[in-house]
DRENNU-74088 format. One record per residue (C-alpha): z, y, x. Coordinates in Angstrom, 2 decimals, decimal comma. Each point is the difference from the previous one (the first is absolute). Layout:
// DRENNU-74088
<tipa pz="Z" py="Y" px="X"/>
...
END
This chain:
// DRENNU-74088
<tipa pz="12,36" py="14,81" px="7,33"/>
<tipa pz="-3,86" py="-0,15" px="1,03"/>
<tipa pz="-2,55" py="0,34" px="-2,55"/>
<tipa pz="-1,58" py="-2,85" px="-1,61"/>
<tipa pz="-3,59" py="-1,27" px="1,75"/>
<tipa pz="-2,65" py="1,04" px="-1,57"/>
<tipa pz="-2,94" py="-1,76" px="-0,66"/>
<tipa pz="-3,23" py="0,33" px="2,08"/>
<tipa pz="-3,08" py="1,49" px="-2,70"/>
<tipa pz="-1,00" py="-3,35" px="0,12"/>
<tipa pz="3,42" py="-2,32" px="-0,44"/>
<tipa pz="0,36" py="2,53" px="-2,78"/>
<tipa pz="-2,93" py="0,16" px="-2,18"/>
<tipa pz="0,09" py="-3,98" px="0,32"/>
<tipa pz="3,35" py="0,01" px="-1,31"/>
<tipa pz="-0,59" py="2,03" px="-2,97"/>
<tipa pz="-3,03" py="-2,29" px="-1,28"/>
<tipa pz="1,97" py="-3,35" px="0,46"/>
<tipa pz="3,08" py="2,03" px="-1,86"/>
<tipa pz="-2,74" py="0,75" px="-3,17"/>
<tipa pz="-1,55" py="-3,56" px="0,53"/>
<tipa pz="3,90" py="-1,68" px="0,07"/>
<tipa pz="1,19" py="2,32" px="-3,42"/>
<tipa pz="-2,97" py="-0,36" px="-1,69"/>
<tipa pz="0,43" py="-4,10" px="0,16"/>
<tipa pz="3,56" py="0,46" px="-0,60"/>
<tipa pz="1,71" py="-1,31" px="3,41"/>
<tipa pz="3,54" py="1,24" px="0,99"/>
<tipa pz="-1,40" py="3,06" px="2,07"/>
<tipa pz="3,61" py="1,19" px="2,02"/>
<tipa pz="0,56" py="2,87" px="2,14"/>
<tipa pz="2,07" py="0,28" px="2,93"/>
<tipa pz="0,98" py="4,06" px="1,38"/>
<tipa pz="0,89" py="-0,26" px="3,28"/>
<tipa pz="1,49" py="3,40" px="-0,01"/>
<tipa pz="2,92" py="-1,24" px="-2,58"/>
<tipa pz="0,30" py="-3,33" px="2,03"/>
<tipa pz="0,92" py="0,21" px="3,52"/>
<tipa pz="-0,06" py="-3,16" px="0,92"/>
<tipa pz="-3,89" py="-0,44" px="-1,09"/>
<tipa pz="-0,75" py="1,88" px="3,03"/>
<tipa pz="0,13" py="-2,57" px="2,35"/>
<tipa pz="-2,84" py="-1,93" px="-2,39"/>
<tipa pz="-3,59" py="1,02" px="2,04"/>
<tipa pz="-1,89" py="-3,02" px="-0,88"/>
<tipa pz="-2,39" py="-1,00" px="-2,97"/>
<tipa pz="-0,41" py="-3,55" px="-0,78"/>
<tipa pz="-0,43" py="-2,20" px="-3,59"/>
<tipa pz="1,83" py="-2,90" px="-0,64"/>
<tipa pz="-1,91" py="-2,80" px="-1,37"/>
<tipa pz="1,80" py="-3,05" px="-2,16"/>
<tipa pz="3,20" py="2,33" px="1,36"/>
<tipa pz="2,48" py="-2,46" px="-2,24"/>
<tipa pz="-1,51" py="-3,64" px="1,71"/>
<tipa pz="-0,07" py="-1,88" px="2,62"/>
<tipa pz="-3,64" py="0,54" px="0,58"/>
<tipa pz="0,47" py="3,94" px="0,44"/>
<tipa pz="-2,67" py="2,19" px="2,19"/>
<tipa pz="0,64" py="3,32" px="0,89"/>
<tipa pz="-2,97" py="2,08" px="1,51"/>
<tipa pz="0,37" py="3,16" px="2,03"/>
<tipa pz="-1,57" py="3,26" px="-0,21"/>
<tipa pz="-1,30" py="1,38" px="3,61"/>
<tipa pz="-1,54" py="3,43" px="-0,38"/>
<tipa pz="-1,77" py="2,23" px="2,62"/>
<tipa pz="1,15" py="3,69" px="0,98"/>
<tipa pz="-1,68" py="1,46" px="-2,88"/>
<tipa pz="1,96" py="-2,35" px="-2,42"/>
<tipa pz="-2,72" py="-2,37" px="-0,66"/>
<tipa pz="0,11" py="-3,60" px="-0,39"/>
<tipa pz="-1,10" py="-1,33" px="3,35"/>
<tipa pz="0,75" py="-4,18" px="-0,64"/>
<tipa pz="2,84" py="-2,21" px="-1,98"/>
<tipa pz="2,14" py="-2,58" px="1,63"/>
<tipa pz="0,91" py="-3,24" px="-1,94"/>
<tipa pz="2,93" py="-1,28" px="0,99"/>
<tipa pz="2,90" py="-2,40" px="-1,90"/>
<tipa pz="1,88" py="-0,78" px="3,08"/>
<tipa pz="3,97" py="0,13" px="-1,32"/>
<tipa pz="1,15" py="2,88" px="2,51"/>
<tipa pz="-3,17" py="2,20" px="-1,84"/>
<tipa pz="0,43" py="-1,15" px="-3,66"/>
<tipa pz="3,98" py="0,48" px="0,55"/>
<tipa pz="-0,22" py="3,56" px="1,17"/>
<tipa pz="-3,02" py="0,69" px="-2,71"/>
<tipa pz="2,38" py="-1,11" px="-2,86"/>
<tipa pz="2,93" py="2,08" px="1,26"/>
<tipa pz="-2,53" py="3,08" px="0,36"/>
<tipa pz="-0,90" py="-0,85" px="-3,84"/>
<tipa pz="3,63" py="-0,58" px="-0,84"/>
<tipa pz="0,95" py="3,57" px="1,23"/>
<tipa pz="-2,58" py="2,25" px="-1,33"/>
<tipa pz="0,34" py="-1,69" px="-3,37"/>
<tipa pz="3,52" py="0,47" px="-0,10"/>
<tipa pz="-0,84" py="3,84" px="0,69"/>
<tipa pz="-2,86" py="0,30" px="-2,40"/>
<tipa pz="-0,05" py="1,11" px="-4,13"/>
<tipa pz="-3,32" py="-1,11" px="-2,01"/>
<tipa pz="-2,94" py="2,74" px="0,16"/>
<tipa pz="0,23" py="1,43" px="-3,20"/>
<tipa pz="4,13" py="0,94" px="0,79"/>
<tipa pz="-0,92" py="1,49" px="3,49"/>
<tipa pz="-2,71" py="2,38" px="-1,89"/>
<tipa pz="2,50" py="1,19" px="-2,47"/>
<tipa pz="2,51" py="0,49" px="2,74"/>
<tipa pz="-2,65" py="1,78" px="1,53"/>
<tipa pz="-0,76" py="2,55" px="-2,65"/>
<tipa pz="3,80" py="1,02" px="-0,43"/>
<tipa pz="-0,03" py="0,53" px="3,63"/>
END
């Protein structure tokens, strides 16, 4: 089994400060470790789901350069996009435990 990805310097100390910002106002921050979940491994894009559970739903797409910067966002809610967006969702939240159970899994590591 490959590693998990790791996060560019960048991807990664953005991460962190939108995991404080999301704890700190209380929302449901999950993780996901690829390295227990096989299947995860064919997940290589990052998007957001807007108004995910309506008819009106938006998903936009994260397009980064080869330093693993954001270069631009695509908006898209054509069905084929916003089908394969929600499976992507469906998947790695199937696979992931809330934040504060992955670092206590981590310390008894």
């Amino acid at each position: 089994m490959a590693p998990p990805r790791a996060l560019s310097n960048f991807r990664c100390g953005c991460s962190r400060i939108r995991i404080a910002l999301s704890t700190w106002i209380s929302e449901d921050v999950r993780i996901a470790d690829r390295s227990l979940h096989p299947g995860l491994e064919a997940l290589a894009e990052d998007f957001a789901l807007f108004d995910a559970e309506t008819r009106d739903v938006t998903v936009v797409l994260f397009d980064y350069d080869e330093r693993g910067r954001v270069r631009s966002y695509r908006v898209a809610n054509d069905s084929e996009t916003v089908a394969r967006c929600r499976d992507q969702y469906a998947l790695a939240l199937g696979a992931s435990v809330p934040l504060a159970q992955f670092m206590t899994e981590r310390l008894h590591r």
